[in-house]
C-alpha positions in Angstrom: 0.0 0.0 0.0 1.6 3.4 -0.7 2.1 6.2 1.7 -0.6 8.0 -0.1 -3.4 5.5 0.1 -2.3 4.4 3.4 -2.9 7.8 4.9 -6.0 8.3 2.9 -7.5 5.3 4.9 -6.4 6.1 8.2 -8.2 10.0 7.7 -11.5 7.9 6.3 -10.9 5.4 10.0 -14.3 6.4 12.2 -16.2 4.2 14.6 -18.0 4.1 18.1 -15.4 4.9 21.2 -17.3 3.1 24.1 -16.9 -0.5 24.2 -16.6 -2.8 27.4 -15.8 -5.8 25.8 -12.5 -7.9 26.7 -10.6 -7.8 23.1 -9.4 -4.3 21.7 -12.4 -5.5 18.9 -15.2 -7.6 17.7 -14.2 -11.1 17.3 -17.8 -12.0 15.1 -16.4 -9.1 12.4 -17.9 -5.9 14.1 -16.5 -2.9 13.9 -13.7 -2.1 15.7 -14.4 -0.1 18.5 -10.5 0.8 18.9 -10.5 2.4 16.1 -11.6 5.6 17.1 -8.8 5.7 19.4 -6.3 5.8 17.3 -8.1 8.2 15.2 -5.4 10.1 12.9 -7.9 13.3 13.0 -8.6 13.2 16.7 -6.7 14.4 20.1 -7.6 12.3 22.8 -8.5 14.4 26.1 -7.1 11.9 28.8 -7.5 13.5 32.5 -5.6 11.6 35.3 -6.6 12.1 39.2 -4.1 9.9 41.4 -3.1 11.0 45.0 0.3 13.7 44.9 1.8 11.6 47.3 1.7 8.3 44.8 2.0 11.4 41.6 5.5 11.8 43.2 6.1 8.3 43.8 5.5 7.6 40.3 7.8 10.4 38.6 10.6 9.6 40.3 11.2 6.3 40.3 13.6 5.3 37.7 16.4 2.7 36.4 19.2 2.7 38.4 22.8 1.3 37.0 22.6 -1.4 39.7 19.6 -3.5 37.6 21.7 -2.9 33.9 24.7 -3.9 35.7 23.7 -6.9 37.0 22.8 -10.5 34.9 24.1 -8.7 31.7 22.5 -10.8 28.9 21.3 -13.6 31.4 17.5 -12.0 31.6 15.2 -8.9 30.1 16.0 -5.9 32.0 13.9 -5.9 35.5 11.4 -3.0 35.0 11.6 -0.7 38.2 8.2 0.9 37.9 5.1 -0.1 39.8 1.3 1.0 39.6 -0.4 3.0 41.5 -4.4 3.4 41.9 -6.0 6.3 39.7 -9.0 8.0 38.4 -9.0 8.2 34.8 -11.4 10.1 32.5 -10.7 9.4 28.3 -12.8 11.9 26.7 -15.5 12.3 29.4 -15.6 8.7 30.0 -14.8 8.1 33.8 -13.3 4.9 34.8 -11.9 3.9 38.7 -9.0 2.2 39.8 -6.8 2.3 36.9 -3.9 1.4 37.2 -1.3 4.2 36.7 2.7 3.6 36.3 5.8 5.4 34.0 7.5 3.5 31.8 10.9 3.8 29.5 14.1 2.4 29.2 16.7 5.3 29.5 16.5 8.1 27.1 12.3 9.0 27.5 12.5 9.2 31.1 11.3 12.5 32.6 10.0 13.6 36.1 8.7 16.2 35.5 6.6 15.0 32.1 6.7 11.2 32.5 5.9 8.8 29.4 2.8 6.8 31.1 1.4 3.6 30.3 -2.1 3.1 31.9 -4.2 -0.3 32.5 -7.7 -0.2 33.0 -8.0 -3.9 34.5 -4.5 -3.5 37.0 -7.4 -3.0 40.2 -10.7 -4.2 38.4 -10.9 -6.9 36.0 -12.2 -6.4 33.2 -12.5 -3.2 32.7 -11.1 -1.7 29.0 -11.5 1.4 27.6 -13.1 0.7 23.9 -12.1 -2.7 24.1 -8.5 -1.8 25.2 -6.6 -3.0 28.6 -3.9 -0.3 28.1 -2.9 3.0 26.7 0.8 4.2 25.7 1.4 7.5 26.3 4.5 8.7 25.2 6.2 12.2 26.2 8.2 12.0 23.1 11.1 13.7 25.3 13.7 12.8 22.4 10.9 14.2 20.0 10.5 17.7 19.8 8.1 17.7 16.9 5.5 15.3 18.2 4.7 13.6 15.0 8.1 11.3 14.4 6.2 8.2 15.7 3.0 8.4 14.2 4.9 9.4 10.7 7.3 6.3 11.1 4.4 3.7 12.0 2.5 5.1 9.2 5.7 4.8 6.4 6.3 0.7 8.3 2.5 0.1 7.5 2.4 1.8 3.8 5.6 -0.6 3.5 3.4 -4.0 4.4 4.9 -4.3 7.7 2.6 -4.4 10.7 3.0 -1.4 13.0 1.3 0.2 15.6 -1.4 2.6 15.2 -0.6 5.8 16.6 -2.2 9.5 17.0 -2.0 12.4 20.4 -3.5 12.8 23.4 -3.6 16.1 25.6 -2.8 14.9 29.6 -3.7 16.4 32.6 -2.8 15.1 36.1 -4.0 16.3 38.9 -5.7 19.1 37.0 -1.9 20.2 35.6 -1.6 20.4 31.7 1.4 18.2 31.2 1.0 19.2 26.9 0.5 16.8 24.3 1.5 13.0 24.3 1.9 10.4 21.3 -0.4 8.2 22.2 0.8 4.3 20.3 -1.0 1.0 20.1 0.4 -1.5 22.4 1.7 -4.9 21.0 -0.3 -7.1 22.6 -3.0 -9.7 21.4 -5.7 -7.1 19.7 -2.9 -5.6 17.6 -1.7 -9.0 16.6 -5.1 -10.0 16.0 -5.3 -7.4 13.5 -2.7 -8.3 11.8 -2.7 -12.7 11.9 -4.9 -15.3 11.7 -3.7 -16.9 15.1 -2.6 -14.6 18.3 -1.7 -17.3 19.9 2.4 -17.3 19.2 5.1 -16.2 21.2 5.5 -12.7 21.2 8.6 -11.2 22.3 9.8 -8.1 23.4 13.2 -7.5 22.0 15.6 -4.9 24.0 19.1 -5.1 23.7 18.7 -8.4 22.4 20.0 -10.4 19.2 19.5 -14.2 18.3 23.4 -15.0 19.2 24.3 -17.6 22.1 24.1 -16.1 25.1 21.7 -13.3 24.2 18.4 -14.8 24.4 17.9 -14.3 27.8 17.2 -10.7 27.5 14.0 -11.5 25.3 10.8 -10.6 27.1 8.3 -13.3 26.3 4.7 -11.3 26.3 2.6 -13.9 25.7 2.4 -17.9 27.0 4.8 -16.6 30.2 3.6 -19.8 32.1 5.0 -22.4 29.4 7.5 -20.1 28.7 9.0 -22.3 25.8 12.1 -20.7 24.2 12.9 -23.2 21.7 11.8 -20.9 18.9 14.1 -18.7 20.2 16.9 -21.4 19.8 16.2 -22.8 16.7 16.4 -19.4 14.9 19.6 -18.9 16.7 21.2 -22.4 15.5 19.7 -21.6 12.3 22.2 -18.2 12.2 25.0 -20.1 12.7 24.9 -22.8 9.3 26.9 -22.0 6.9 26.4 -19.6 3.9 25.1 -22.7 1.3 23.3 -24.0 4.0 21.8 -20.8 5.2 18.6 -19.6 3.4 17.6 -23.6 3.7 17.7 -23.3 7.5 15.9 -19.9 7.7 13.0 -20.2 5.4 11.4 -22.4 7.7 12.0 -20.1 10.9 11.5 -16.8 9.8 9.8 -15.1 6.9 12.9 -13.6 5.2 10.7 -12.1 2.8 9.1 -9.9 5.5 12.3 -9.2 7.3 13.8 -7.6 4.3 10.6 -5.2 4.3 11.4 -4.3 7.6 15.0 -4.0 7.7 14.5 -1.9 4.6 12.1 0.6 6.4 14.1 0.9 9.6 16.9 2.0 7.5 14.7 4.4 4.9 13.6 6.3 8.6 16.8 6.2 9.8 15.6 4.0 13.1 19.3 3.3 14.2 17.8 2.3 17.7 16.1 -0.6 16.1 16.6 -4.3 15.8 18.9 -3.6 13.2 20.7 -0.5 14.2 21.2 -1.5 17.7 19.8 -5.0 18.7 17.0 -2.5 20.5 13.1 -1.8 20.1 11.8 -4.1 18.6 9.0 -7.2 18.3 9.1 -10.6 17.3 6.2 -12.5 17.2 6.3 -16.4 16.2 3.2 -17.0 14.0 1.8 -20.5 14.6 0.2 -20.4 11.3 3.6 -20.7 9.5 5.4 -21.4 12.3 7.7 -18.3 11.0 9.1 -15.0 13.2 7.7 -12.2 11.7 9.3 -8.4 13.3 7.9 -5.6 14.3 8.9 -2.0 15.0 8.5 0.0 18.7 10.2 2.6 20.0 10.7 4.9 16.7 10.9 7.8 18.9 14.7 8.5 17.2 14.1 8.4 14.0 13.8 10.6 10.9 17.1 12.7 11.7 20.5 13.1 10.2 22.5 11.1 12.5 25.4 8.9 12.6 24.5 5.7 13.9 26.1 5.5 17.5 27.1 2.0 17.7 28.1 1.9 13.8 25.2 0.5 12.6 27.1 -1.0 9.7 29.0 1.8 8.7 26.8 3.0 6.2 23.7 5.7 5.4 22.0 2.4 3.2 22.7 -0.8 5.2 22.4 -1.4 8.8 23.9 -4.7 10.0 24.8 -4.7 13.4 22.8 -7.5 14.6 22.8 -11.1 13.4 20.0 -11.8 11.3 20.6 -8.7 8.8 24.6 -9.2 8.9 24.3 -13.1 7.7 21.4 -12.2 5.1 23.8 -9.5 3.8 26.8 -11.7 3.7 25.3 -13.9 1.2 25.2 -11.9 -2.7 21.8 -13.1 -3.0 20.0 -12.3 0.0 22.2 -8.5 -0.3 20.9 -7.7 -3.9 17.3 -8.7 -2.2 17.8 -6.2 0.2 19.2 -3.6 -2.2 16.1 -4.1 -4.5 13.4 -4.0 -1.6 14.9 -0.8 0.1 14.9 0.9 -3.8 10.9 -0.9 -4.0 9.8 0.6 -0.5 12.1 4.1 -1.5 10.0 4.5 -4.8 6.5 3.0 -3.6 6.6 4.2 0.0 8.5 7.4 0.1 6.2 10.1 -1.3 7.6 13.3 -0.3 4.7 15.8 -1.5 2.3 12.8 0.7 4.3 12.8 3.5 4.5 17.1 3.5 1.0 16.6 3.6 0.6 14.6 6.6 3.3 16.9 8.1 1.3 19.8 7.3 -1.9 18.2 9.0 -0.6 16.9 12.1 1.8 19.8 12.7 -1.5 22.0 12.3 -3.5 19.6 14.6 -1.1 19.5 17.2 0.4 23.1 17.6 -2.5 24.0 19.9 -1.9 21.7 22.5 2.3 22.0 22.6 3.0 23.9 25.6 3.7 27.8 25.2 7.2 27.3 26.1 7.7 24.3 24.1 6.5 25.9 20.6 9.9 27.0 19.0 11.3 24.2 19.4 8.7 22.3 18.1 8.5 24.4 14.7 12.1 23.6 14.4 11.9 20.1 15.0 9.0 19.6 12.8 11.1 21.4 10.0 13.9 19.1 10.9 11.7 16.2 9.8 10.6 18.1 6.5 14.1 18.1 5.8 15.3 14.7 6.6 12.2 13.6 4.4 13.3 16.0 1.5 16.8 14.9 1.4 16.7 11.4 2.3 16.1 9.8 -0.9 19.6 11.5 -2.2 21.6 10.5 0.3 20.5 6.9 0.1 21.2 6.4 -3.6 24.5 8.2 -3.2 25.1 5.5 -0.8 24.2 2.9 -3.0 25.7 4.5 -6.1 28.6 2.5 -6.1 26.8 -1.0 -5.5 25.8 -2.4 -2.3 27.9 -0.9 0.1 31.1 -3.1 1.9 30.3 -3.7 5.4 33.1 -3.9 7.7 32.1 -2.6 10.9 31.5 -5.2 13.9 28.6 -6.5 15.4 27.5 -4.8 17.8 29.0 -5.5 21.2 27.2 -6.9 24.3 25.5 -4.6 26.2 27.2 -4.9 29.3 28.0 -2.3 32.0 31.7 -3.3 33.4 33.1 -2.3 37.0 36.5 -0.6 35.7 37.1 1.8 39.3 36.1 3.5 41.9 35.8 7.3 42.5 35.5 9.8 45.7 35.9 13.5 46.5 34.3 16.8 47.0 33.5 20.0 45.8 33.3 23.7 47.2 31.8 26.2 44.8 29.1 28.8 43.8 26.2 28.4 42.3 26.6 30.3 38.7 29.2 29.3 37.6 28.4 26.3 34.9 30.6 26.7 31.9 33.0 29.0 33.7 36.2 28.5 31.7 38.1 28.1 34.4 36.8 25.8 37.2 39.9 26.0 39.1 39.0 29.7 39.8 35.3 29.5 40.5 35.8 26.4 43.1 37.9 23.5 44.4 37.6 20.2 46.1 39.4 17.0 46.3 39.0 13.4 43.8 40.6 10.2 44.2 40.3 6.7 42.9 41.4 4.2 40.2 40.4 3.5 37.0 41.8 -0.3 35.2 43.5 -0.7 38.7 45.6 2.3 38.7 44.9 5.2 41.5 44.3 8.4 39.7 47.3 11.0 40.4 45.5 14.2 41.3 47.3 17.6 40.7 44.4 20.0 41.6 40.5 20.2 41.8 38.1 22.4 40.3 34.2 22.7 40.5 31.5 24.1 39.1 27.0 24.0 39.8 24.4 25.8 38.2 22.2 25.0 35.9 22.9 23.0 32.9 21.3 25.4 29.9 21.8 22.4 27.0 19.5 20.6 28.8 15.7 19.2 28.5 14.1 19.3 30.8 16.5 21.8 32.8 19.0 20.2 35.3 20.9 21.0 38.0 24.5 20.6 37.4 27.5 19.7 39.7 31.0 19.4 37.8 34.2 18.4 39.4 37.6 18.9 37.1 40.3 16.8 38.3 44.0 17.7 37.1 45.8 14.5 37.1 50.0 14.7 36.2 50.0 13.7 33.0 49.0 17.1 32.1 45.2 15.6 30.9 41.7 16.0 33.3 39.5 13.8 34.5 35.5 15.8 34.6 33.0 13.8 36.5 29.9 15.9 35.6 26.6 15.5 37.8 23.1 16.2 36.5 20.6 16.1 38.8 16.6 17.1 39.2 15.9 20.3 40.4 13.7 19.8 42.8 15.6 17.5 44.5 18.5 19.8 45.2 18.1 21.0 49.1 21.0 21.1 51.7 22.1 18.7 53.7 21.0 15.9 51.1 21.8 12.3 50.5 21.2 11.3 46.8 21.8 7.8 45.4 23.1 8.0 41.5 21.3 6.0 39.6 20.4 7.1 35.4 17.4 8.9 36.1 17.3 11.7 38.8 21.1 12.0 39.5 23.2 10.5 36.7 27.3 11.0 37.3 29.4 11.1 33.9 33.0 10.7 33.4 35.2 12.2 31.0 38.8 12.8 29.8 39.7 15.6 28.5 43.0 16.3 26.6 44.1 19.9 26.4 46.0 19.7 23.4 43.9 18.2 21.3 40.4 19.9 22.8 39.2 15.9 23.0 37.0 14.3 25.4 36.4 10.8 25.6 33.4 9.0 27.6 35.5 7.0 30.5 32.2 5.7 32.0 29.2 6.8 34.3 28.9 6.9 38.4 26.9 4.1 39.7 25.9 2.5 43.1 26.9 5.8 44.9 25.5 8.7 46.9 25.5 12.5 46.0 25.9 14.2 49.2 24.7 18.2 49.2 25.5 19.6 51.8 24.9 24.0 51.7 23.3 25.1 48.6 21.1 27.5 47.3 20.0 28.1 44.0 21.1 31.9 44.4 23.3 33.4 41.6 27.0 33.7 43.7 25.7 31.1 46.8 28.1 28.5 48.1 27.4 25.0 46.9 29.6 21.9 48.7 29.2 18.6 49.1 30.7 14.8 48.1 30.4 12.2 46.2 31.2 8.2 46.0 30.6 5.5 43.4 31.7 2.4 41.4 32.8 3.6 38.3 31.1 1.7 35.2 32.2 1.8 31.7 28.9 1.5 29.3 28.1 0.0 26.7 26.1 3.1 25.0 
């Protein structure tokens, strides 16, 4: 289907919100009562009442470097987030009990503007909202213009692949406008139902996760937890490893290569280098037992549509992402790589309409402005012109990647995602609040910093420090930097960022990712480079005076493992 009829029968999509039945849908060929609300045309109006103590609760709770560090690869990532109790009106319609709860991995989360997800039968089964369990409300914190997600699962669905339906929603908690959320279809049985003749597969949540030995354990299994039979899983994974003659004969039954093309071909045309295969990393697999094939599915396109680099190489080229295992073996063979070269030219010409996608552009840009915050409304005009652009420019800089044949991939797959204990780090800081970005910390404050790093203590010629606010970024962030000379004539910066409103004197903090995150550099005067050297973890920011007065004295200390990442 192209882009152009595809949109053209989403804007035509109309049908009856209410609905109490347990599906997401009518099983006897009804209409759809979902349908409505995932309405391209429509804002939802989604008012949440839950008590400020559990509000608070909710916001902050986030995912510490302890539970990444942990079983690296051995299991999914443990979710830290719980549900708390709330009244929930969708449009006028009031429903009790619902359960409430944030949700993200690292990059979306937010206290102040948490992404939500709510369920409507956590407290009181049964209950849905048109037919639904859930809603997914995304803040879209890493997008500005709002409409990246709703854009992307349109392009995967114009492509043939089955995606998510997706439009906004306005959010109010406690009677405070929190702005507009993307509000996205939930992989769960109604969506698969939508799209197969059975639901009744193993679906799988894929984050961080590749089919390689020793990575399966980080699939989430969403559906059948109770048998919880992997062996899908493992046969797809022994299948990787025949050789190249032997390869396409011990796929084909396991996974519909055909369809994986079509959607390694899309996550590349948008540019989703945080996908399965970009970065091993949002993404669905869902075993169909009609054809007893894996068929993938795209989540988390909250990162796409911009001129990047890919962070983790991503194959080392604009056209062909191959980081992970399935793409990187299909490449490897020429006729599986000229497949993949023809379907991303097919779903290019067939899929990629720019004046279409201006279009939808135009309409949701127009539909949404309203509802983006006052504050929030330059940015989002540039962002949203950021996304023209990518659109406008994207077919030329695929073909000039692909102008000289299918591009030579060298670059590695991409490595474990395992946080590594490399040191240890201690000191203090004695400084004034103001000065962040002073270009010379050793005049605006001082402290102490000792440690190792790889087993060798840190040789510490002086100490500098910094706080203030950080003003790159969003949402705004307190900011504690300490700058350690060491002899070698290079500096070690371990840079705090930490919410605002928890800032208060005489203050213990733990470090964790989300509400005080600790980063290490070095920096190297002579060349002007810094390098990432690792993050804080399993530590305590100590505050001890402050004040958030211009000139104030700030002090305190800090202690921590130090953990190279992966990221």
């Amino acid at each position: 289907m192209s882009f152009v009829r595809l949109v053209v029968v989403l804007l035509a999509t109309s049908a009856v919100v209410a609905c109490s039945d347990g599906g997401g849908g009518d099983d006897d060929g009804g209409p759809d009562p979902s349908e409505a609300v995932y309405d391209p045309t429509r804002i939802l109006e989604v008012d949440i009442e839950v008590a400020q103590a559990d509000w608070d609760a909710l916001r902050f709770q986030t995912r510490g470097l302890t539970a990444l560090f942990g079983n690296c690869l051995a299991e999914p990532f443990e979710s830290p987030f719980t549900y708390f109790s709330g009244v929930v009106r969708v449009d006028g319609q009031v429903f009790t009990s619902v359960g409430v709860r944030k949700k993200g991995f690292l990059g979306s989360l937010d206290t102040q503007k948490p992404s939500l997800k709510l369920k409507f039968d956590e407290f009181v089964p049964d209950q849905r909202f048109a037919g639904l369990k859930t809603l997914t409300l995304n803040n879209a914190k890493q997008d500005p213009s709002y409409i990246k997600q709703c854009l992307t699962y349109q392009t995967f669905a114009a492509a043939g692949v089955p995606a998510s339906r997706c439009n906004f929603a306005r959010v109010r908690v406690n009677g405070n406008d929190m702005g507009l959320y993307v509000n996205v279809e939930a992989i769960t049985k109604p969506m698969l139902r939508r799209h197969f003749d059975d639901d009744e597969g193993n679906l799988y949540e894929g984050t961080l996760s590749d089919f390689r030995a020793g990575w399966l354990g980080t699939f989430e299994l969403k559906t059948n937890e109770a048998e919880n039979d992997r062996t899908d899983l493992a046969a797809l994974t022994t299948a990787l490893e025949a050789t190249d003659a032997q390869l396409l004969a011990a796929l084909d039954p396991l996974v519909d290569v055909d369809g994986f093309l079509t959607f390694w071909a899309t996550e590349t045309l948008v540019g989703h280098w945080d996908g399965y295969t970009g970065n091993a990393n949002n993404f669905y697999a869902y075993h169909d037992p009609v054809s007893g094939q894996f068929h993938f599915l795209p989540w988390g396109v909250d990162g796409v549509l911009e001129a990047r680099d890919n962070p983790f190489g991503g194959g080392g080229s604009t056209a062909v992402q191959v980081t992970t295992m399935l793409p990187r073996r299909l490449y490897q063979l020429p006729e599986t790589r000229d497949r993949y070269v023809e379907r991303l030219r097919a779903v290019l010409d067939d899929v990629w309409d720019v004046d279409a996608m201006f279009a939808e552009i135009d309409r949701m840009e127009e539909l949404v402005r309203p509802v983006v915050l006052v504050g929030d409304r330059e940015q989002f005009a540039t962002a949203v012109n950021d996304v023209r652009a990518f659109v406008s420019g994207r077919r030329a800089a695929l073909e000039a990647d692909l102008a000289g044949g299918p591009p030579v991939i060298t670059a590695p797959l991409r490595e474990p995602p395992c946080f590594e204990e490399i040191g240890s780090l201690s000191g203090s800081f004695s400084t004034r609040w103001g000065t962040t970005g002073a270009p010379d910390p050793f005049a605006t404050g001082s402290g102490s910093v000792s440690g190792t790093v790889n087993g060798t203590p840190l040789s510490v010629t002086g100490v500098g420090s910094t706080s203030g606010m950080d003003p790159n970024a969003m949402p705004p962030k307190a900011q504690v930097a300490v700058v350690a000379a060491l002899a070698d004539g290079t500096a070690g910066i371990i840079v705090f960022q930490v919410e605002p409103s928890l800032m208060a004197a005489n203050t213990d903090l733990p470090i964790d990712l989300g509400n005080v995150v600790g980063v290490v550099y070095h920096y190297t005067p002579a060349t002007n480079g810094f390098v990432l050297v690792g993050l804080v973890g399993d530590g305590t920011l100590r505050i001890g005076e402050y004040s958030a007065t211009d000139g104030a004295t700030v002090t305190g200390s800090f202690s921590g493992t130090l953990i190279q990442s992966p990221f």
